[in-house]
C-alpha positions, 0 to 999 in steps of 0.5 A: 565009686570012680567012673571013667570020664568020656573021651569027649568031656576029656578033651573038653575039659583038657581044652578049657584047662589049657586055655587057663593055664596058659593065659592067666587073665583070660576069661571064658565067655561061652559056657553055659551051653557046655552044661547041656552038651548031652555028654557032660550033662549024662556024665554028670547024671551019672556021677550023681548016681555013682555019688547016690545020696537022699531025694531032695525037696522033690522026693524023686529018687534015682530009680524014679527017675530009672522007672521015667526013663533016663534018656527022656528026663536028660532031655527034658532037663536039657530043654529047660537049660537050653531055653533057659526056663530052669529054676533050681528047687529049694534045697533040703536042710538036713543036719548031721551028728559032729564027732564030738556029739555035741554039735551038728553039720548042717548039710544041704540036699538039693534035688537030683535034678540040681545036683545033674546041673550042678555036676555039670556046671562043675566038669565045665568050671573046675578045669578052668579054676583048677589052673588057679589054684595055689598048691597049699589048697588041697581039698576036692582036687585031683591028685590031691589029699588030706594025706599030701597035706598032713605030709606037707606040714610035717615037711614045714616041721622038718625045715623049721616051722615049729610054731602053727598058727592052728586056725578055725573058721565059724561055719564057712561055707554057711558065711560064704558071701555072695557078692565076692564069691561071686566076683571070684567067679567072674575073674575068669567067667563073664558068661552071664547065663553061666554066673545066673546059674550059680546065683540062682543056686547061692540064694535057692531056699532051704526047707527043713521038716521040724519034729511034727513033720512040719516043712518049714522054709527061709530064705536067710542066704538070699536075704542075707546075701551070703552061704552055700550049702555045704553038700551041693556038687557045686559047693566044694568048687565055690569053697575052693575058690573062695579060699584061694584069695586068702591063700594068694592073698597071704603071699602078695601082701608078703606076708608068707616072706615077713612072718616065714609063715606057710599057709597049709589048707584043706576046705575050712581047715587051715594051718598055718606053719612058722619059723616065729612070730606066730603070734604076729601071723595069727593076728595078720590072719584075722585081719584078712578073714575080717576084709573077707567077711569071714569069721575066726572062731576064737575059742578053736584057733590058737598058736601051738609051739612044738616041742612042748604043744601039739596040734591037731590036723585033718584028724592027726595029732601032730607031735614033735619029740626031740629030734623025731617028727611024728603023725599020730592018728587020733 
């Protein structure tokens, strides 16, 4: 469900945008006051609502919160952040079944109350990010699809790019490290309640009901410093982001140049398109996911060489015969 953005969180976010674009090396210092403006954190609620989705540790759901009264929880909510006494609940792991199913997603569920925030926080930050992102990043943008990035890649074929590096990474957002993701941030945000924010929300607990019922929590991303539940409103921002040093940094160390290797890139999915010397860009790529501290799957990644290999991408095959160039679904 698409809910029309207010006039006022328009003009908001079109402001925080054209500031980014227009400088570059700015970076904002009055944000975390715009999380509970009334109209972005009621139109953050709001999209939770439209978004549904399961009661987190709390077990409150949309039509407790209804039968509350909605006006007088927003305010209480707001109260929290205004005075900065808001602390984020434990987050509810839960795990979901792989297409293959063999493996499982782990997703986790923060309490609606999070989710408002966190929403919030994203319709504040995402504009402003939103101005930084490269156009090989297409996942959680507008105006942006898996589709445009099949597309994409099918034009690299088309010019010559025949050799993909066909690239997984293990458990991505699960590895997201805190410290770097966080000086990603703080490139363009030193608003310090802003950055604790997300801090907070990075290092929450998780808790999860084993077969007897039994809650059970950890604290493995704080202890470990690195992770963000994938599932979190937050998350698809953070991952984004994150992703983007990689993408720029394939660019500014020259590497796109040298190898004629084209980075095409949806959330932790990644390819990456080459005219030869795929074998060179695979071993350039996990050099750099080594520095970021994120991890190859060895047994997924692999060079594929069109005509005689096929790959598969944002569930297509891709498939090159003769002269003709072909998406096929799977």
């Amino acid at each position: 469900m698409s809910l029309a953005t207010p006039e006022s969180v328009q003009k908001l976010q079109t402001a925080l945008h054209d500031k980014a674009k227009k400088s570059p090396d700015f970076r904002f210092y009055a944000l975390y006051d715009k999380v509970f403006r009334k109209d972005v954190l009621s139109f953050a609620y709001a999209c939770c609502k439209a978004n549904g989705g399961a009661a987190g540790v709390d077990n409150q759901t949309f039509e407790d919160i209804a039968a509350y009264g909605v006006e007088r929880w927003l305010d209480e909510l707001t109260q929290e952040l205004r005075s900065r006494t808001y602390q984020p609940l434990p987050v509810r792991r839960v795990y979901i079944p792989k297409p293959d199913g063999k493996t499982q997603r782990t997703l986790g569920v923060p309490a609606i109350r999070d989710r408002a925030v966190m929403m919030a926080a994203v319709l504040v930050l995402d504009p402003i990010f939103e101005a930084d992102l490269p156009p090989e990043q297409y996942a959680y943008r507008r105006d942006h699809s898996a589709l445009d990035a099949v597309r994409h890649v099918h034009k690299l074929i088309n010019t010559g790019h025949v050799e993909i590096v066909d690239a997984d990474l293990s458990a991505y957002f699960d590895t997201l490290p805190h410290a770097e993701l966080l000086k990603s941030v703080a490139r363009r945000v030193v608003d310090g309640a802003m950055l604790h924010l997300i801090r907070m929300w990075l290092t929450a607990p998780a808790e999860e009901t084993d077969e007897r019922g039994r809650k059970h929590r950890n604290t493995r991303n704080r202890d470990e410093g690195r992770g963000s539940p994938q599932g979190s409103p937050i998350s698809p921002l953070l991952s984004n982001l994150y992703m983007r040093r990689f993408v720029l940094g394939w660019k500014t160390l020259g590497h796109e140049k040298r190898l004629g290797a084209c980075i095409v890139n949806y959330a932790d999915d990644l390819v990456i398109c080459c005219r030869g010397r795929a074998e060179e860009a695979l071993a350039t790529m996990r050099v750099m996911m080594t520095r970021l501290k994120l991890t190859v799957n060895e047994t997924k990644t692999r060079v594929a060489k069109l005509p005689d290999e096929k790959f598969d991408f944002l569930g297509y095959s891709v498939l090159q015969k003769h002269a003709e160039r072909e998406f096929n679904m799977n």
